[in-house]
N, C-alpha and C positions, 0 to 999 in steps of 0.2 A: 273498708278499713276504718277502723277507731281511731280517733284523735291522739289516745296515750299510743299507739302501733305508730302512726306517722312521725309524731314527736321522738321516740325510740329512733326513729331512721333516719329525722334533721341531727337530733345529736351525734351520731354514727356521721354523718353529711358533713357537718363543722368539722370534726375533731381528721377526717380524713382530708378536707380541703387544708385543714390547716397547715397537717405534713408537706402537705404538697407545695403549697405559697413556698412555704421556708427551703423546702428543697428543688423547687426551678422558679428561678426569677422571670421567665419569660410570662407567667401564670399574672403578676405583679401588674397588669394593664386590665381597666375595667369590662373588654369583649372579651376577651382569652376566660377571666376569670370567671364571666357569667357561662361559658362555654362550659367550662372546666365544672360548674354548678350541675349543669343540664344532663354531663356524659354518667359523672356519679353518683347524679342520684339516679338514675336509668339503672347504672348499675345497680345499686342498693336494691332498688323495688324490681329486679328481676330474680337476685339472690334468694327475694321471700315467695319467688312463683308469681312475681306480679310485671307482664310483660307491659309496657306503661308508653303510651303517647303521650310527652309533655305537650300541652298545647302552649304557644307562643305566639302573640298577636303584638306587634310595637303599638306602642302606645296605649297599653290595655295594662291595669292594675289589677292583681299584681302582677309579677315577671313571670311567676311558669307556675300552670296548674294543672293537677290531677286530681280527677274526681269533683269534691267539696274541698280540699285541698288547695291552697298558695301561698308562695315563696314568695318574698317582695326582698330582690337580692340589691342589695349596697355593698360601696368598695371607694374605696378612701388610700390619697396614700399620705395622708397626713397618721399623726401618731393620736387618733381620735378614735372614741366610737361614737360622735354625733354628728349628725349629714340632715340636709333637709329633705324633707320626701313629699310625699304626692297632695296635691290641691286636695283641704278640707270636704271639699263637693265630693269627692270622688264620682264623677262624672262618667269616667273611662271605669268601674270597678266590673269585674266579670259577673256576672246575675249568677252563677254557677257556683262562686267560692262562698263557703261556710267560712272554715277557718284560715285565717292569714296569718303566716308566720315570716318573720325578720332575720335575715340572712347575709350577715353585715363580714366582709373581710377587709381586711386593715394589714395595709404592708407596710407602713410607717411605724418605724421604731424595731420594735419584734412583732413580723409578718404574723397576724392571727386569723382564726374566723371563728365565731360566736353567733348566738342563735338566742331569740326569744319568742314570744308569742307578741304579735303586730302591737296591740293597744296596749302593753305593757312597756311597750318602748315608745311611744308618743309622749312625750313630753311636753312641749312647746308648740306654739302658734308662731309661724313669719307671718307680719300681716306687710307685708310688700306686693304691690302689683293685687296677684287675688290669694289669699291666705293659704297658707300650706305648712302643714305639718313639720315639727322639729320630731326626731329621732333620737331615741339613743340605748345602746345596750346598756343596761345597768343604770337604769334610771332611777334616781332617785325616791321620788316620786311622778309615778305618769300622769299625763295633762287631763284626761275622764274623770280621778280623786278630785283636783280642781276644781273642775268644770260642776263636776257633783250627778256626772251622767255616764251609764255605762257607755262604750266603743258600741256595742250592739247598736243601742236605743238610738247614740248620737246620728251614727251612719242612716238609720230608717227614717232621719225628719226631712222634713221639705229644706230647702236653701232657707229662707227666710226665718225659719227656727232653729237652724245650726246658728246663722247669726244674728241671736240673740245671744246665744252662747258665747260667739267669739267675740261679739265686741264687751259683755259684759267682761271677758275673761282681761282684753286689751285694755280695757279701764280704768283694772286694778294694778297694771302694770304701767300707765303714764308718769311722767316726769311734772316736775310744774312747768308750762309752759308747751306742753306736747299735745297734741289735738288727732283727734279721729277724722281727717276731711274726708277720706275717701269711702272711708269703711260702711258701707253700705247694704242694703240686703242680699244685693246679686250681684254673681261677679259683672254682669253687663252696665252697671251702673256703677260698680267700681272702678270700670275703663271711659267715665264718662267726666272723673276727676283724675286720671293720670297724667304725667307730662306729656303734653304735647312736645312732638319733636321741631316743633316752629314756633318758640317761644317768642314776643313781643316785647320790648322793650316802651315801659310806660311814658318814657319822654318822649317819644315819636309817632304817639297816637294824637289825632284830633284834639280839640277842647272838649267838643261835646263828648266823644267816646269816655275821656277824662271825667268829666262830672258824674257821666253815667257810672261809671268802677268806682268812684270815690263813694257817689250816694250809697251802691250796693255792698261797699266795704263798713262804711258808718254803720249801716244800719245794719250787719249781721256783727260786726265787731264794734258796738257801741263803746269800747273801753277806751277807744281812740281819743275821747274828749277829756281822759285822763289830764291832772296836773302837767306841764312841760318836763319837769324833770321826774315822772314816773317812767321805770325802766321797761321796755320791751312793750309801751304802748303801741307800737305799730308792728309788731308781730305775725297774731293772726291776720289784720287786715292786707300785709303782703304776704301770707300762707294764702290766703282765697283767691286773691288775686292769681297768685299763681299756679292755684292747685287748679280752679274752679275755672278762670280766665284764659291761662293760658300767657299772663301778663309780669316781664318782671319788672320789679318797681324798687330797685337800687338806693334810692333813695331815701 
């Protein structure tokens, strides 16, 4: 099957999910709804003579594939069409799918469903925990124009040259006063700066432990020798502390 033949049968997909949402509220919950994805397009691709095994694997990106063919289904009950979706790595992606298309329904406000092609609705980087993907139909501008690299080319680099891309991309997005601590080249070394759930309190460590986090706070955040009344001199130095340490320093 051709890419414009399948695209023909997502938009035929959308526009009959859509009746549906608006006419049984039960539909209006995210399992029912991907349910409700799986039975009509079966149908649809039976219509054209095409008797079709969706395959479905949890945890596998994206949600239902046929052939070179997949759906990456979102559902919202807010009155949005932006949701965050799958880890930049795409790690879990199926070796089998060529084209991925975005299959986004929204019961909030007036119940819809709408459809793009995947990299045309990527918009956005979360860089929280390990970075992943913003979505959106009718995106503006999607996040590959950015970036200055097709969806294709992005998806084929190793970890380590996607992020160059993402943290050049989060760089230009900082605040003054906003820092990259964790962002790293792999997600393994981005879980090596996350909070720890056994945070320490800097007034109840040792002296010595103490001099030790001070020296390694000075010397990566030398700003610290600022004037007294410069503002937000000990900022980063309790960002590393805490990001890096595990250390909070209230103080």
């Amino acid at each position: 099957m051709s890419p414009t033949r399948f695209e023909e049968i997502i938009d035929d997909l959308a526009s009959r999910l859509t009746l549906a949402v608006r006419a049984d509220a039960s539909l209006r919950v995210p399992n029912l709804f991907e349910a409700a994805v799986r039975t009509t397009l079966s149908e649809l691709l039976l219509a054209k003579g095409v008797k079709a095994q969706l395959s479905s694997r949890p945890q596998v990106f994206p949600d239902i594939v046929y052939e070179q063919f997949g759906i990456e289904v979102k559902f919202t009950d807010s009155d949005s069409w932006r949701i965050i979706a799958n880890s930049v790595f795409e790690g879990s992606r199926d070796p089998n799918v060529k084209y991925i298309y975005l299959l986004f329904g929204k019961v909030g406000g007036t119940p819809d469903v709408r459809w793009n092609r995947y990299e045309d609705c990527v918009m956005h980087v979360r860089t929280s925990h390990v970075p992943r993907f913003e979505v959106e139909i009718g995106a503006q501008q999607p996040l590959f124009a950015k970036l200055g690299i097709s969806y294709e080319d992005f998806r084929n680099l190793s970890i380590p040259e996607k992020m160059v891309h993402i943290r050049n991309y989060a760089r230009s997005r900082l605040k003054p006063g906003d820092r990259l601590w964790w962002l790293e080249d792999t997600p393994e070394s981005a879980q090596q700066h996350s909070l720890n759930l056994e945070v320490r309190l800097y007034m109840g460590l040792e002296q010595e432990e103490k001099r030790k986090l001070r020296a390694e706070a000075a010397l990566l955040c030398p700003w610290v020798v600022k004037p007294s009344r410069s503002k937000k001199k000990y900022d980063d130095a309790a960002m590393y502390l805490l990001t890096y340490r595990g250390v909070l320093c209230p103080q």
